[in-house]
DSSP file (Angstrom, degrees, kcal/mol; ACC not computed):
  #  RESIDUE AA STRUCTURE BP1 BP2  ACC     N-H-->O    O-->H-N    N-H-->O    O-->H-N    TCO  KAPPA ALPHA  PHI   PSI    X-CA   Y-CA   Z-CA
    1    1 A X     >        0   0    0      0, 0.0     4,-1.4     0, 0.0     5,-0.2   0.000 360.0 360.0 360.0 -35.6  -28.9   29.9  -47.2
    2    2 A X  H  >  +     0   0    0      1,-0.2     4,-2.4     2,-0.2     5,-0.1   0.833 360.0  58.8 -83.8 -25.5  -26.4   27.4  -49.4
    3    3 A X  H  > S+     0   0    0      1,-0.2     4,-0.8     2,-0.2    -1,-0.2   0.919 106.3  45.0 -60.8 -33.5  -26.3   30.5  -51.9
    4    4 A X  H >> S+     0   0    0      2,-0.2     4,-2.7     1,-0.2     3,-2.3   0.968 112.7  51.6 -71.8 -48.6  -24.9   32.5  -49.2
    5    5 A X  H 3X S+     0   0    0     -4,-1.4     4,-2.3     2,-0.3    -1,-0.2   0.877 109.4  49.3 -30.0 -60.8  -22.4   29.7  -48.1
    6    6 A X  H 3X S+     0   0    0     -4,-2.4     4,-1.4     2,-0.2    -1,-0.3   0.716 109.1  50.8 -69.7 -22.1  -21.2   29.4  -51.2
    7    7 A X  H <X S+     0   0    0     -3,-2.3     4,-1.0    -4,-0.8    -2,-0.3   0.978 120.1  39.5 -74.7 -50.1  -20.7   33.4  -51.8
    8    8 A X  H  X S+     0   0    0     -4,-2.7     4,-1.7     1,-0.2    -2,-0.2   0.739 112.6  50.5 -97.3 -37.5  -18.8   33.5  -48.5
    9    9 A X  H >X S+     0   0    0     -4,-2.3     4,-2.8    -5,-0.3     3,-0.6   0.996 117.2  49.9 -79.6 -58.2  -16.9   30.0  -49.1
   10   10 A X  H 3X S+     0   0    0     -4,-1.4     4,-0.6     1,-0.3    -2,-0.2   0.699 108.4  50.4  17.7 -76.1  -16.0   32.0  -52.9
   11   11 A X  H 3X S+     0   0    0     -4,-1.0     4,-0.8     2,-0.2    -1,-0.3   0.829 107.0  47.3 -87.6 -21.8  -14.9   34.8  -51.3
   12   12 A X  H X< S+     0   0    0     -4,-1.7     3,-2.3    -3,-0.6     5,-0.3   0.988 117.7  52.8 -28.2 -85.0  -12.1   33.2  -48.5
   13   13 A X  H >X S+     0   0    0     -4,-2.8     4,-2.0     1,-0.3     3,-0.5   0.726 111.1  45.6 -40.7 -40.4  -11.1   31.3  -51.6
   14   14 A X  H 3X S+     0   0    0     -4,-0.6     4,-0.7    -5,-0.4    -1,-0.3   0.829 110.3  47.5 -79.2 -25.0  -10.8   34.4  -53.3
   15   15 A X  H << S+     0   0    0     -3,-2.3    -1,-0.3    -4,-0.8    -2,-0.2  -0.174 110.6  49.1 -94.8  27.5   -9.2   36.2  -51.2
   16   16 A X  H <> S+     0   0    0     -3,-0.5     4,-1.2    -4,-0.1    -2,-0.2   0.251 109.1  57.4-110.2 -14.2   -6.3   33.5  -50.3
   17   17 A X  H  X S+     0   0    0     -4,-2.0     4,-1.4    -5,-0.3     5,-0.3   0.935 110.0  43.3 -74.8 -33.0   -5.9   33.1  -53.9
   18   18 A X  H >X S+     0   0    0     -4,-0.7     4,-2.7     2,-0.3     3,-2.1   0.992 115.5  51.6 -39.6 -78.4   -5.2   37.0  -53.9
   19   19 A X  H 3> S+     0   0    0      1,-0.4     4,-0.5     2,-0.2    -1,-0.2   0.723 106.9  46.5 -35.0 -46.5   -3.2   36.6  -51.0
   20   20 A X  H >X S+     0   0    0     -4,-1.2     4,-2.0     2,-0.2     3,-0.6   0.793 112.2  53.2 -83.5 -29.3   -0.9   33.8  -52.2
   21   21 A X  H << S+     0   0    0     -3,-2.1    -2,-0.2    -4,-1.4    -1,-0.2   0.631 103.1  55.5 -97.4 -12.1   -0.3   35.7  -55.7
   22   22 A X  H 3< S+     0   0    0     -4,-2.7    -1,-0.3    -5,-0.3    -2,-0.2   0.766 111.4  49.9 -87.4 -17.1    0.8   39.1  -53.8
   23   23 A X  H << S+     0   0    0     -3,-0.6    -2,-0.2    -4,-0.5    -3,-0.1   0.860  89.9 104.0 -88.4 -41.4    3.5   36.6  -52.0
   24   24 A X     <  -     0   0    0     -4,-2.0     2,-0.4     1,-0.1    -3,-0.1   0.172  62.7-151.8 -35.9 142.2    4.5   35.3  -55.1
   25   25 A X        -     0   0    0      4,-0.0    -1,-0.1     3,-0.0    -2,-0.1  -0.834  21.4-112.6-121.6 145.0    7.9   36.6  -56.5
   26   26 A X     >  -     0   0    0     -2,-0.4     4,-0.7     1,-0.1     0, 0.0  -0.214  39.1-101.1 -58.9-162.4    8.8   36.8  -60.1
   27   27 A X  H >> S+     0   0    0      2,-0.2     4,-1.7     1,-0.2     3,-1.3   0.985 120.0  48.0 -49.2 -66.7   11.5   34.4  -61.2
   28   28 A X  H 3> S+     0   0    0      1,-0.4     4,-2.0     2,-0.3    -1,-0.2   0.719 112.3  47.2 -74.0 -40.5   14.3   36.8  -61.3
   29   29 A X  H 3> S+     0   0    0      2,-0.2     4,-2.3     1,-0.2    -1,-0.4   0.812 113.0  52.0 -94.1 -25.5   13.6   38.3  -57.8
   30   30 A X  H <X S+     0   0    0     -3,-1.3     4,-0.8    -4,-0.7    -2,-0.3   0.978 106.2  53.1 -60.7 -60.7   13.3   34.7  -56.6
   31   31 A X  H >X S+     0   0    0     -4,-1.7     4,-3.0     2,-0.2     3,-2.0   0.901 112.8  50.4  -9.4 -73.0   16.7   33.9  -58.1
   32   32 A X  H 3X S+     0   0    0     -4,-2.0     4,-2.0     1,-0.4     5,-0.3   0.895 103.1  48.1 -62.4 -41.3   18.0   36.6  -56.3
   33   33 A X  H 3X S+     0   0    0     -4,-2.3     4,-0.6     1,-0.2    -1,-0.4   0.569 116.6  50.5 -80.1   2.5   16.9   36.2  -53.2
   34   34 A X  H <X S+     0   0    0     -3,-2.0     4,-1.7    -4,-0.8    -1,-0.2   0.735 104.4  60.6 -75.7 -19.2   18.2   32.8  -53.7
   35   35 A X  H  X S+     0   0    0     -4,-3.0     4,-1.7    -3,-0.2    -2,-0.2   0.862 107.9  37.3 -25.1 -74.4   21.0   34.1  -54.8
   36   36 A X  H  X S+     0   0    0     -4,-2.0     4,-1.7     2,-0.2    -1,-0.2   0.629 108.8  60.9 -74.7 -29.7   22.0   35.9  -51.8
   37   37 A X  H  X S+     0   0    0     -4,-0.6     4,-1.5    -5,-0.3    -1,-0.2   0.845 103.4  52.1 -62.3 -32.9   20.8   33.4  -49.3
   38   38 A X  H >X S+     0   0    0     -4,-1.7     4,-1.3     2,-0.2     3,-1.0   0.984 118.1  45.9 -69.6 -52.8   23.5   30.6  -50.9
   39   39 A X  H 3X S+     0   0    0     -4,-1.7     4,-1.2     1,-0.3    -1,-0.2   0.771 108.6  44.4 -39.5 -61.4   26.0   33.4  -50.3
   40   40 A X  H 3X S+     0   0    0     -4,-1.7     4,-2.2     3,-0.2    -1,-0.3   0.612 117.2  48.2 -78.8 -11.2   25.4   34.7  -47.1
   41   41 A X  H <X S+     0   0    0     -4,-1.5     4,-1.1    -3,-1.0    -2,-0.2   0.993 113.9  53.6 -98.4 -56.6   25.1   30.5  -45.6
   42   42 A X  H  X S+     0   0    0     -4,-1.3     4,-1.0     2,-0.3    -2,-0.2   0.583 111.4  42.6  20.0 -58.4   28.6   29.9  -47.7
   43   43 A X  H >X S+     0   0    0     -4,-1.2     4,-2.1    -5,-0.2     3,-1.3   0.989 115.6  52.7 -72.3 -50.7   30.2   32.9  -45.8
   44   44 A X  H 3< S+     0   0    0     -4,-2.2     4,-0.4     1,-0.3    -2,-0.3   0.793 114.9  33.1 -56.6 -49.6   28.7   31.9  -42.5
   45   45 A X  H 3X S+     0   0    0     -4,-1.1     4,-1.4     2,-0.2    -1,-0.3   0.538 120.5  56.3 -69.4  -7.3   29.7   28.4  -42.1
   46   46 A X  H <X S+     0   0    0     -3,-1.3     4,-1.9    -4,-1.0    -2,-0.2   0.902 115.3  40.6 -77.4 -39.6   33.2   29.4  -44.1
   47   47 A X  H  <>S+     0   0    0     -4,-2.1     5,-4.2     2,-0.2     8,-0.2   0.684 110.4  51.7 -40.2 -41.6   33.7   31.8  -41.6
   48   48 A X  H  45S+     0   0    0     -4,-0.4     3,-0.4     3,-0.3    38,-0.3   0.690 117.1  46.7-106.6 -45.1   32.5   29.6  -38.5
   49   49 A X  H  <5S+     0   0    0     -4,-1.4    43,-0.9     1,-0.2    -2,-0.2   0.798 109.1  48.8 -64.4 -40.3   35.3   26.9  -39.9
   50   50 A X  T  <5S-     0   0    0     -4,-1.9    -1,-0.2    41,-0.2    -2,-0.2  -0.071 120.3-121.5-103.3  20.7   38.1   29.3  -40.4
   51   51 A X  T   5 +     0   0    0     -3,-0.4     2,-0.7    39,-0.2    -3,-0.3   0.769  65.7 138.2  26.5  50.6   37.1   30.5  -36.5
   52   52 A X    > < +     0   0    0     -5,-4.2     3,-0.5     1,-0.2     4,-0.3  -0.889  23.7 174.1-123.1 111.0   36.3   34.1  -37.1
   53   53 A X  T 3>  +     0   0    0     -2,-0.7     4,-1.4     2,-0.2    -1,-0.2   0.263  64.6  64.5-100.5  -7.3   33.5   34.0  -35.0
   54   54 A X  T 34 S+     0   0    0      2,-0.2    -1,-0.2     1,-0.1    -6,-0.1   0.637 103.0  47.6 -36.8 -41.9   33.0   37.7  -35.3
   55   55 A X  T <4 S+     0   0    0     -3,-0.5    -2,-0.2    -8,-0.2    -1,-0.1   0.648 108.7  56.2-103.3  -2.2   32.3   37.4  -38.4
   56   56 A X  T >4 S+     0   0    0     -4,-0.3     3,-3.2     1,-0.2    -2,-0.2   0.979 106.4  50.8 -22.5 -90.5   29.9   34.4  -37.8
   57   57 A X  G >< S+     0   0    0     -4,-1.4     3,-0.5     1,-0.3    -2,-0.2   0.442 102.2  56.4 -74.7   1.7   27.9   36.1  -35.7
   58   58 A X  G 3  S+     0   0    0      1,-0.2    -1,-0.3   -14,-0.1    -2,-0.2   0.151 111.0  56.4 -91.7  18.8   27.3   39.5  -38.0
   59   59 A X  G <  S+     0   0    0     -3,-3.2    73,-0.4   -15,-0.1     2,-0.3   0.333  99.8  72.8-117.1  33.5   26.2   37.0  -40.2
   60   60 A X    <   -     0   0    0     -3,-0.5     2,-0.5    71,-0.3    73,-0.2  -0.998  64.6-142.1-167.4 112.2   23.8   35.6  -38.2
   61   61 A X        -     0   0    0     71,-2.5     2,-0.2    -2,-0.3    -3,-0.1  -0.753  28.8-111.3 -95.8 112.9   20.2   36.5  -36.6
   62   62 A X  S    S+     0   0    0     -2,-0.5    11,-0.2     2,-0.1     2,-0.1  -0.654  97.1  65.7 -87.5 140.4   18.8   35.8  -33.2
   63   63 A X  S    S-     0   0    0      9,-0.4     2,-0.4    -2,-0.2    10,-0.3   0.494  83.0-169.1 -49.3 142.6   16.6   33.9  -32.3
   64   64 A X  E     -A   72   0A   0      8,-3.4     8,-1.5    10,-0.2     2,-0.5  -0.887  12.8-150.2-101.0 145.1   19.1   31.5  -33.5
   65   65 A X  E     -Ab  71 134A   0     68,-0.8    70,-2.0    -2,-0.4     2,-0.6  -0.776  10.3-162.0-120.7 127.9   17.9   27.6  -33.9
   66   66 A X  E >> S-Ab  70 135A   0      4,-1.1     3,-1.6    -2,-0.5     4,-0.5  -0.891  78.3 -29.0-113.1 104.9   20.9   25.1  -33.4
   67   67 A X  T 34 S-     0   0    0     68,-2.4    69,-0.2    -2,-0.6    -1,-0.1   0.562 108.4 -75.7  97.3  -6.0   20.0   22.0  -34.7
   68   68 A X  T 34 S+     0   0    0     67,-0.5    -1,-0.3     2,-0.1     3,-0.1   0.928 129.4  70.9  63.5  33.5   16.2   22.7  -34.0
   69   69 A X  T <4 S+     0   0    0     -3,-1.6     2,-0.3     1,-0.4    -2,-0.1   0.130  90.0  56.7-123.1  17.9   16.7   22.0  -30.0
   70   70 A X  E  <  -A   66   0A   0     -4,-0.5    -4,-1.1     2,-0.0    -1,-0.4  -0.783  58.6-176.4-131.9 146.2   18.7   25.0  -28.9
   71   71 A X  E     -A   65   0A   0     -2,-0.3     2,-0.5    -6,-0.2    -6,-0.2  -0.750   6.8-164.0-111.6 137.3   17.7   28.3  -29.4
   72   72 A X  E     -A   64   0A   0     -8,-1.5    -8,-3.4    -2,-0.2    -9,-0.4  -0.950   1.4-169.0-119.6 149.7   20.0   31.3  -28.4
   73   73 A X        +     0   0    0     -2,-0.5     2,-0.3   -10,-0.3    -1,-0.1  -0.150  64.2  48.8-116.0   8.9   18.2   34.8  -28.1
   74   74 A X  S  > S-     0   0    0      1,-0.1     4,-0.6   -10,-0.0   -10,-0.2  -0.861  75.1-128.5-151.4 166.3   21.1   37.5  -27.8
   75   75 A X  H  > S+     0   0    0     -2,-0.3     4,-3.8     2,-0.2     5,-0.4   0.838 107.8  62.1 -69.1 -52.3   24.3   37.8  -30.1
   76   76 A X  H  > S+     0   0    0      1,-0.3     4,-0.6     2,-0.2    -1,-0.2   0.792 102.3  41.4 -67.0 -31.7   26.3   37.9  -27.5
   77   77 A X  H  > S+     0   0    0      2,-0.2     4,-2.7     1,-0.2    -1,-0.3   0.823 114.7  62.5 -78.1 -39.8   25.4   34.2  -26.0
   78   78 A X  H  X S+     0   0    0     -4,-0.6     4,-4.2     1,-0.2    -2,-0.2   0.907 102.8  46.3 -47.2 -48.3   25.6   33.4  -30.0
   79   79 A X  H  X S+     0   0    0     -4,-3.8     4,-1.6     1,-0.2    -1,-0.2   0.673 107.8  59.1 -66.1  -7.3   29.4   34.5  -30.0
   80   80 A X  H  X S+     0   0    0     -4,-0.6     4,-3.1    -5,-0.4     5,-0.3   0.930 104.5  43.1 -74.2 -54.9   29.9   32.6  -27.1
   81   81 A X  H  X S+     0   0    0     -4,-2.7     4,-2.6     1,-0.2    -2,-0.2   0.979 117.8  51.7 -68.1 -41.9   28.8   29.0  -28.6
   82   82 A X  H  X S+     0   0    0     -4,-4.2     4,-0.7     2,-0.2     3,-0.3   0.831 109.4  47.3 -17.9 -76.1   30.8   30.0  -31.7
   83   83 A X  H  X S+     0   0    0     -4,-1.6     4,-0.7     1,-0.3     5,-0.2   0.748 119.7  35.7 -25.4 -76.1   33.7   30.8  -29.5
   84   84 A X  H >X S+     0   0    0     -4,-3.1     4,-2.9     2,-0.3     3,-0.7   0.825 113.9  63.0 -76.0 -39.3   33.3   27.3  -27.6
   85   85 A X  H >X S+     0   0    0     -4,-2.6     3,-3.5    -3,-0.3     4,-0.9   0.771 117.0  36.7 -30.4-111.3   32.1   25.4  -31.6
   86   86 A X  H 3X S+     0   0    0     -4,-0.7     4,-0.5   -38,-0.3    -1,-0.3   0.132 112.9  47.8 -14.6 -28.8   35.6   26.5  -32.5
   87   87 A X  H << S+     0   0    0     -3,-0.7    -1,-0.3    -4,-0.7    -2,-0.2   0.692 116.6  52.2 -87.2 -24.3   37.9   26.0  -29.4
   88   88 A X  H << S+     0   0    0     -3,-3.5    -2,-0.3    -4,-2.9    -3,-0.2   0.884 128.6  16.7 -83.5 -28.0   36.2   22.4  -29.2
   89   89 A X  H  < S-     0   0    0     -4,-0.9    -3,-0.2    -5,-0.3    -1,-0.2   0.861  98.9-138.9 -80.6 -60.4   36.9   21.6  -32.9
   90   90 A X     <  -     0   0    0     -4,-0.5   -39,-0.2    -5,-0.1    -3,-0.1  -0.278  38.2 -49.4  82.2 168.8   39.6   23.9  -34.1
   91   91 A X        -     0   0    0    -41,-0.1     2,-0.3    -2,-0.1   -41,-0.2  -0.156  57.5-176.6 -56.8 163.9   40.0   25.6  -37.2
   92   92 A X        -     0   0    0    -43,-0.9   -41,-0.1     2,-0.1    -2,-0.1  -0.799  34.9-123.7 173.3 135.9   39.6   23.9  -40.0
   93   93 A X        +     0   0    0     -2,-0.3   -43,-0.1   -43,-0.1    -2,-0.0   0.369  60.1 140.3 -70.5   1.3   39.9   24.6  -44.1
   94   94 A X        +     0   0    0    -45,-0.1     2,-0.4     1,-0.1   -45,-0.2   0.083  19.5 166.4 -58.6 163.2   36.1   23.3  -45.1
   95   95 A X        -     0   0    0    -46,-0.1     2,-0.3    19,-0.0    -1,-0.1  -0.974  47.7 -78.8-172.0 142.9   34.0   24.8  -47.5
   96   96 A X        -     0   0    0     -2,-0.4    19,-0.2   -54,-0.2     3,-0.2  -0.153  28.8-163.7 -37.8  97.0   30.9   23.7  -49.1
   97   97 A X  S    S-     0   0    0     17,-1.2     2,-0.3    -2,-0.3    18,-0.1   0.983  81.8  -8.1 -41.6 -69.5   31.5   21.0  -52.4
   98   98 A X  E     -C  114   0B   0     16,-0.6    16,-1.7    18,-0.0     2,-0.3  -0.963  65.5-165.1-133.0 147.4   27.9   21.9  -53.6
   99   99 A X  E     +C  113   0B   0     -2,-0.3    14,-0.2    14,-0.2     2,-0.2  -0.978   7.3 175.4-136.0 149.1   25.0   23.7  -52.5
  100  100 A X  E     -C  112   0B   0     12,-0.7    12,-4.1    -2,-0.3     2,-0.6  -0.816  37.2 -98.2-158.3 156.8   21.3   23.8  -53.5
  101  101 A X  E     -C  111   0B   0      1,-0.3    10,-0.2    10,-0.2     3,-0.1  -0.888  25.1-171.9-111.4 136.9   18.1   25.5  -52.3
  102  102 A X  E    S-     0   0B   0      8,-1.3    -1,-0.3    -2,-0.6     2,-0.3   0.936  75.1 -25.6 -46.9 -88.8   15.5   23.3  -49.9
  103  103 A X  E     -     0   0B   0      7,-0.2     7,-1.9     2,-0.0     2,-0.4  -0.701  60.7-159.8-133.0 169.6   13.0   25.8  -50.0
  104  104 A X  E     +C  109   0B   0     -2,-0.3     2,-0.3     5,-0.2     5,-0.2  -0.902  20.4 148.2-162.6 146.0   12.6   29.3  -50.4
  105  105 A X  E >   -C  108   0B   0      3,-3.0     3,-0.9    -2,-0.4    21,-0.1  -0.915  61.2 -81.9-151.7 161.4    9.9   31.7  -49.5
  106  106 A X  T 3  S+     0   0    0     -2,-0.3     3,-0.1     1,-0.3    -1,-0.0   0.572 129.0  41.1 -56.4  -5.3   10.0   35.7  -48.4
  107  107 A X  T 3  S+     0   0    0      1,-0.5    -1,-0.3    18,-0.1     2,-0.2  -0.202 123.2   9.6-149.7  49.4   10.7   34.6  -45.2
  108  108 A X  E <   -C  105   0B   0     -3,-0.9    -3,-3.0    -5,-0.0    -1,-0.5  -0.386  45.3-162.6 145.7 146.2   13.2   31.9  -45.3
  109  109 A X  E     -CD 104 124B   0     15,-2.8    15,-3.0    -5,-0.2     2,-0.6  -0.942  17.0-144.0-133.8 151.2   15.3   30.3  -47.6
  110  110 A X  E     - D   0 123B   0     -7,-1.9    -8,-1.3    -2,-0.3     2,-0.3  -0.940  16.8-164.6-112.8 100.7   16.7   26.7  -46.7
  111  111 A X  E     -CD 101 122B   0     11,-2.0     2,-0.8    -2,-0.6    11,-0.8  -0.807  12.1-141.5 -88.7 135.8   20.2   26.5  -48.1
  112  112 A X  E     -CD 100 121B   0    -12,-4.1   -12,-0.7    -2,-0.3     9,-0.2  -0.594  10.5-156.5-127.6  96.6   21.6   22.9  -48.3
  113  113 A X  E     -CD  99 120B   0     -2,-0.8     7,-1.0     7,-0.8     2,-0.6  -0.285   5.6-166.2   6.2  77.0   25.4   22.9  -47.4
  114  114 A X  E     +CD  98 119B   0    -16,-1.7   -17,-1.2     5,-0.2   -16,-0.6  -0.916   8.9 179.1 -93.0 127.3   27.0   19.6  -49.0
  115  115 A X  E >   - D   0 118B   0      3,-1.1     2,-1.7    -2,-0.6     3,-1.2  -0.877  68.9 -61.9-113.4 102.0   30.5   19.2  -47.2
  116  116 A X  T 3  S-     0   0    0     -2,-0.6   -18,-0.0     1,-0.2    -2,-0.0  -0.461 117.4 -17.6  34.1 -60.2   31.5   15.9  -49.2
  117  117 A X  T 3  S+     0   0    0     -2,-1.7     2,-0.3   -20,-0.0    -1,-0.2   0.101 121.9  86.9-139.4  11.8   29.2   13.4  -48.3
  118  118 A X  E <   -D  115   0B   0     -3,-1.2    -3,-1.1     2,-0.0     2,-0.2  -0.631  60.9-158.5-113.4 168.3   27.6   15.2  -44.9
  119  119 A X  E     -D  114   0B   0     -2,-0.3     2,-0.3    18,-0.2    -5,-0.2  -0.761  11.9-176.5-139.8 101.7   24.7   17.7  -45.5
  120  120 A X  E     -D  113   0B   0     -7,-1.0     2,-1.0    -2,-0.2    -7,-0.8  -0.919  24.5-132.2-124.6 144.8   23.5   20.8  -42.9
  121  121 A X  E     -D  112   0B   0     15,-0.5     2,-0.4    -2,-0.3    -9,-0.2  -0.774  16.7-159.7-127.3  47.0   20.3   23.1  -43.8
  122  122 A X  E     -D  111   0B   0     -2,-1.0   -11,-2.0   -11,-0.8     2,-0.3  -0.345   5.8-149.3 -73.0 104.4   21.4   26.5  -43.2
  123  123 A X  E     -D  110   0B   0     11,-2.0    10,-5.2    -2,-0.4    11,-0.4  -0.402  15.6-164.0 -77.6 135.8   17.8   28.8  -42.6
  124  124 A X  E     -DE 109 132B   0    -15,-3.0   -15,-2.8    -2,-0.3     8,-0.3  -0.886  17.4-139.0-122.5 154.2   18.6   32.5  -44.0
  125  125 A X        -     0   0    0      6,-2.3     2,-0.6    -2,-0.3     6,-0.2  -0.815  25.4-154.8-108.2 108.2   16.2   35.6  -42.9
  126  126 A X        +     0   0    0     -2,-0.3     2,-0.2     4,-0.1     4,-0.2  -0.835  45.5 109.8 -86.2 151.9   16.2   37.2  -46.3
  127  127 A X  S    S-     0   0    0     -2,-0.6     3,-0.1   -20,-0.0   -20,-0.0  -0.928  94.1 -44.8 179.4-135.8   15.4   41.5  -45.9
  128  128 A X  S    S+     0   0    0      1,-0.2     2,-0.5    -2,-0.2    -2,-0.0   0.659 142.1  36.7 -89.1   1.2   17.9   44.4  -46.6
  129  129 A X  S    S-     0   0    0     -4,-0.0     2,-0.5     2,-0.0    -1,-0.2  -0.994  90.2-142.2-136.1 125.7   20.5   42.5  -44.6
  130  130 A X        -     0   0    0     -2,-0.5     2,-0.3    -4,-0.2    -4,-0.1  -0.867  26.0-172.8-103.1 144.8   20.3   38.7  -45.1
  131  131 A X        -     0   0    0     -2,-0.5    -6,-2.3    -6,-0.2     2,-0.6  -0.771  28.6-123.3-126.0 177.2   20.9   36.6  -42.1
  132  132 A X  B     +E  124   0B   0    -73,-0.4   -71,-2.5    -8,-0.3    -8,-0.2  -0.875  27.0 171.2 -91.1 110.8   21.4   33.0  -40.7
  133  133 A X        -     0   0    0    -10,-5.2   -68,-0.8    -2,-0.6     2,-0.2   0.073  60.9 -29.3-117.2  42.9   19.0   32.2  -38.1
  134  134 A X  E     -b   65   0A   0    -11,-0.4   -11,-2.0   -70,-0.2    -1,-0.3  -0.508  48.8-150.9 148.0 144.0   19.7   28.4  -37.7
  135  135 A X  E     -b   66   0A   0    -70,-2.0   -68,-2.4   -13,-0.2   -67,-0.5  -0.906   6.9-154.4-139.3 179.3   20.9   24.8  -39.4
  136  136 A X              0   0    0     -2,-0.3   -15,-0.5   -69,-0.2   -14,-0.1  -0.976 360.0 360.0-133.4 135.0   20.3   21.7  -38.8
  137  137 A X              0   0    0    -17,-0.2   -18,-0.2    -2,-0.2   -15,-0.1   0.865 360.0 360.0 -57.7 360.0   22.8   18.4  -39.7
């Protein structure tokens, strides 16, 4: 009976080590798709400041997470809170000093946004279209 235990415990093990090495990405495809995440969270909040909230929200994937207590669930309700982001603020010339990646995975990457001394978490959907689903300050 512990023999059996021990094939079975074995083979879970063996097959999550499997599992985790098929998720793995080489370097270089990791690179990219960090690549492309820093990009697309760069255009979106440059965009979002410079009030073209059009182009905000084509960069941008529903559900969307505001702040991790919001979520909005259609584009259109998305363009709205742009809209209202932007009439309540104004325009305004920021753009990222520096940026770096939190974390990064096939299915998020966590860009982190420095705007001089303030810092916001922008999560990107990586696939054939990378999107923004959310930040956080």
């Amino acid at each position: 009976m512990a023999n059996r235990r021990r094939r079975c415990l074995a083979t879970v093990c063996g097959l999550g080590l499997l599992f985790a090495l098929a998720q793995a990405a080489p370097p270089e495809e990791r690179a990219a798709r960090n690549e492309d995440a820093t990009q697309v969270a760069k255009a979106w909040f440059t965009s979002l400041m410079s009030g073209e909230t059009a182009v905000t929200t084509a960069l941008s994937a529903v559900p969307f997470s505001f702040d991790g207590k919001e979520e909005v669930t259609s584009l259109v309700d998305l363009k709205e809170r742009y809209d209202r982001i932007v009439s309540g603020k104004g325009k305004r010339d920021l753009k990222p000093t520096s940026v770096k990646i939190r974390s990064s995975s096939p299915d998020e990457v966590e860009v982190v946004l420095m705007i001089e001394d303030e810092g916001i978490v922008v999560s990107v959907k990586p696939g054939d279209a990378f999107r923004v689903m959310g930040f956080r300050d």
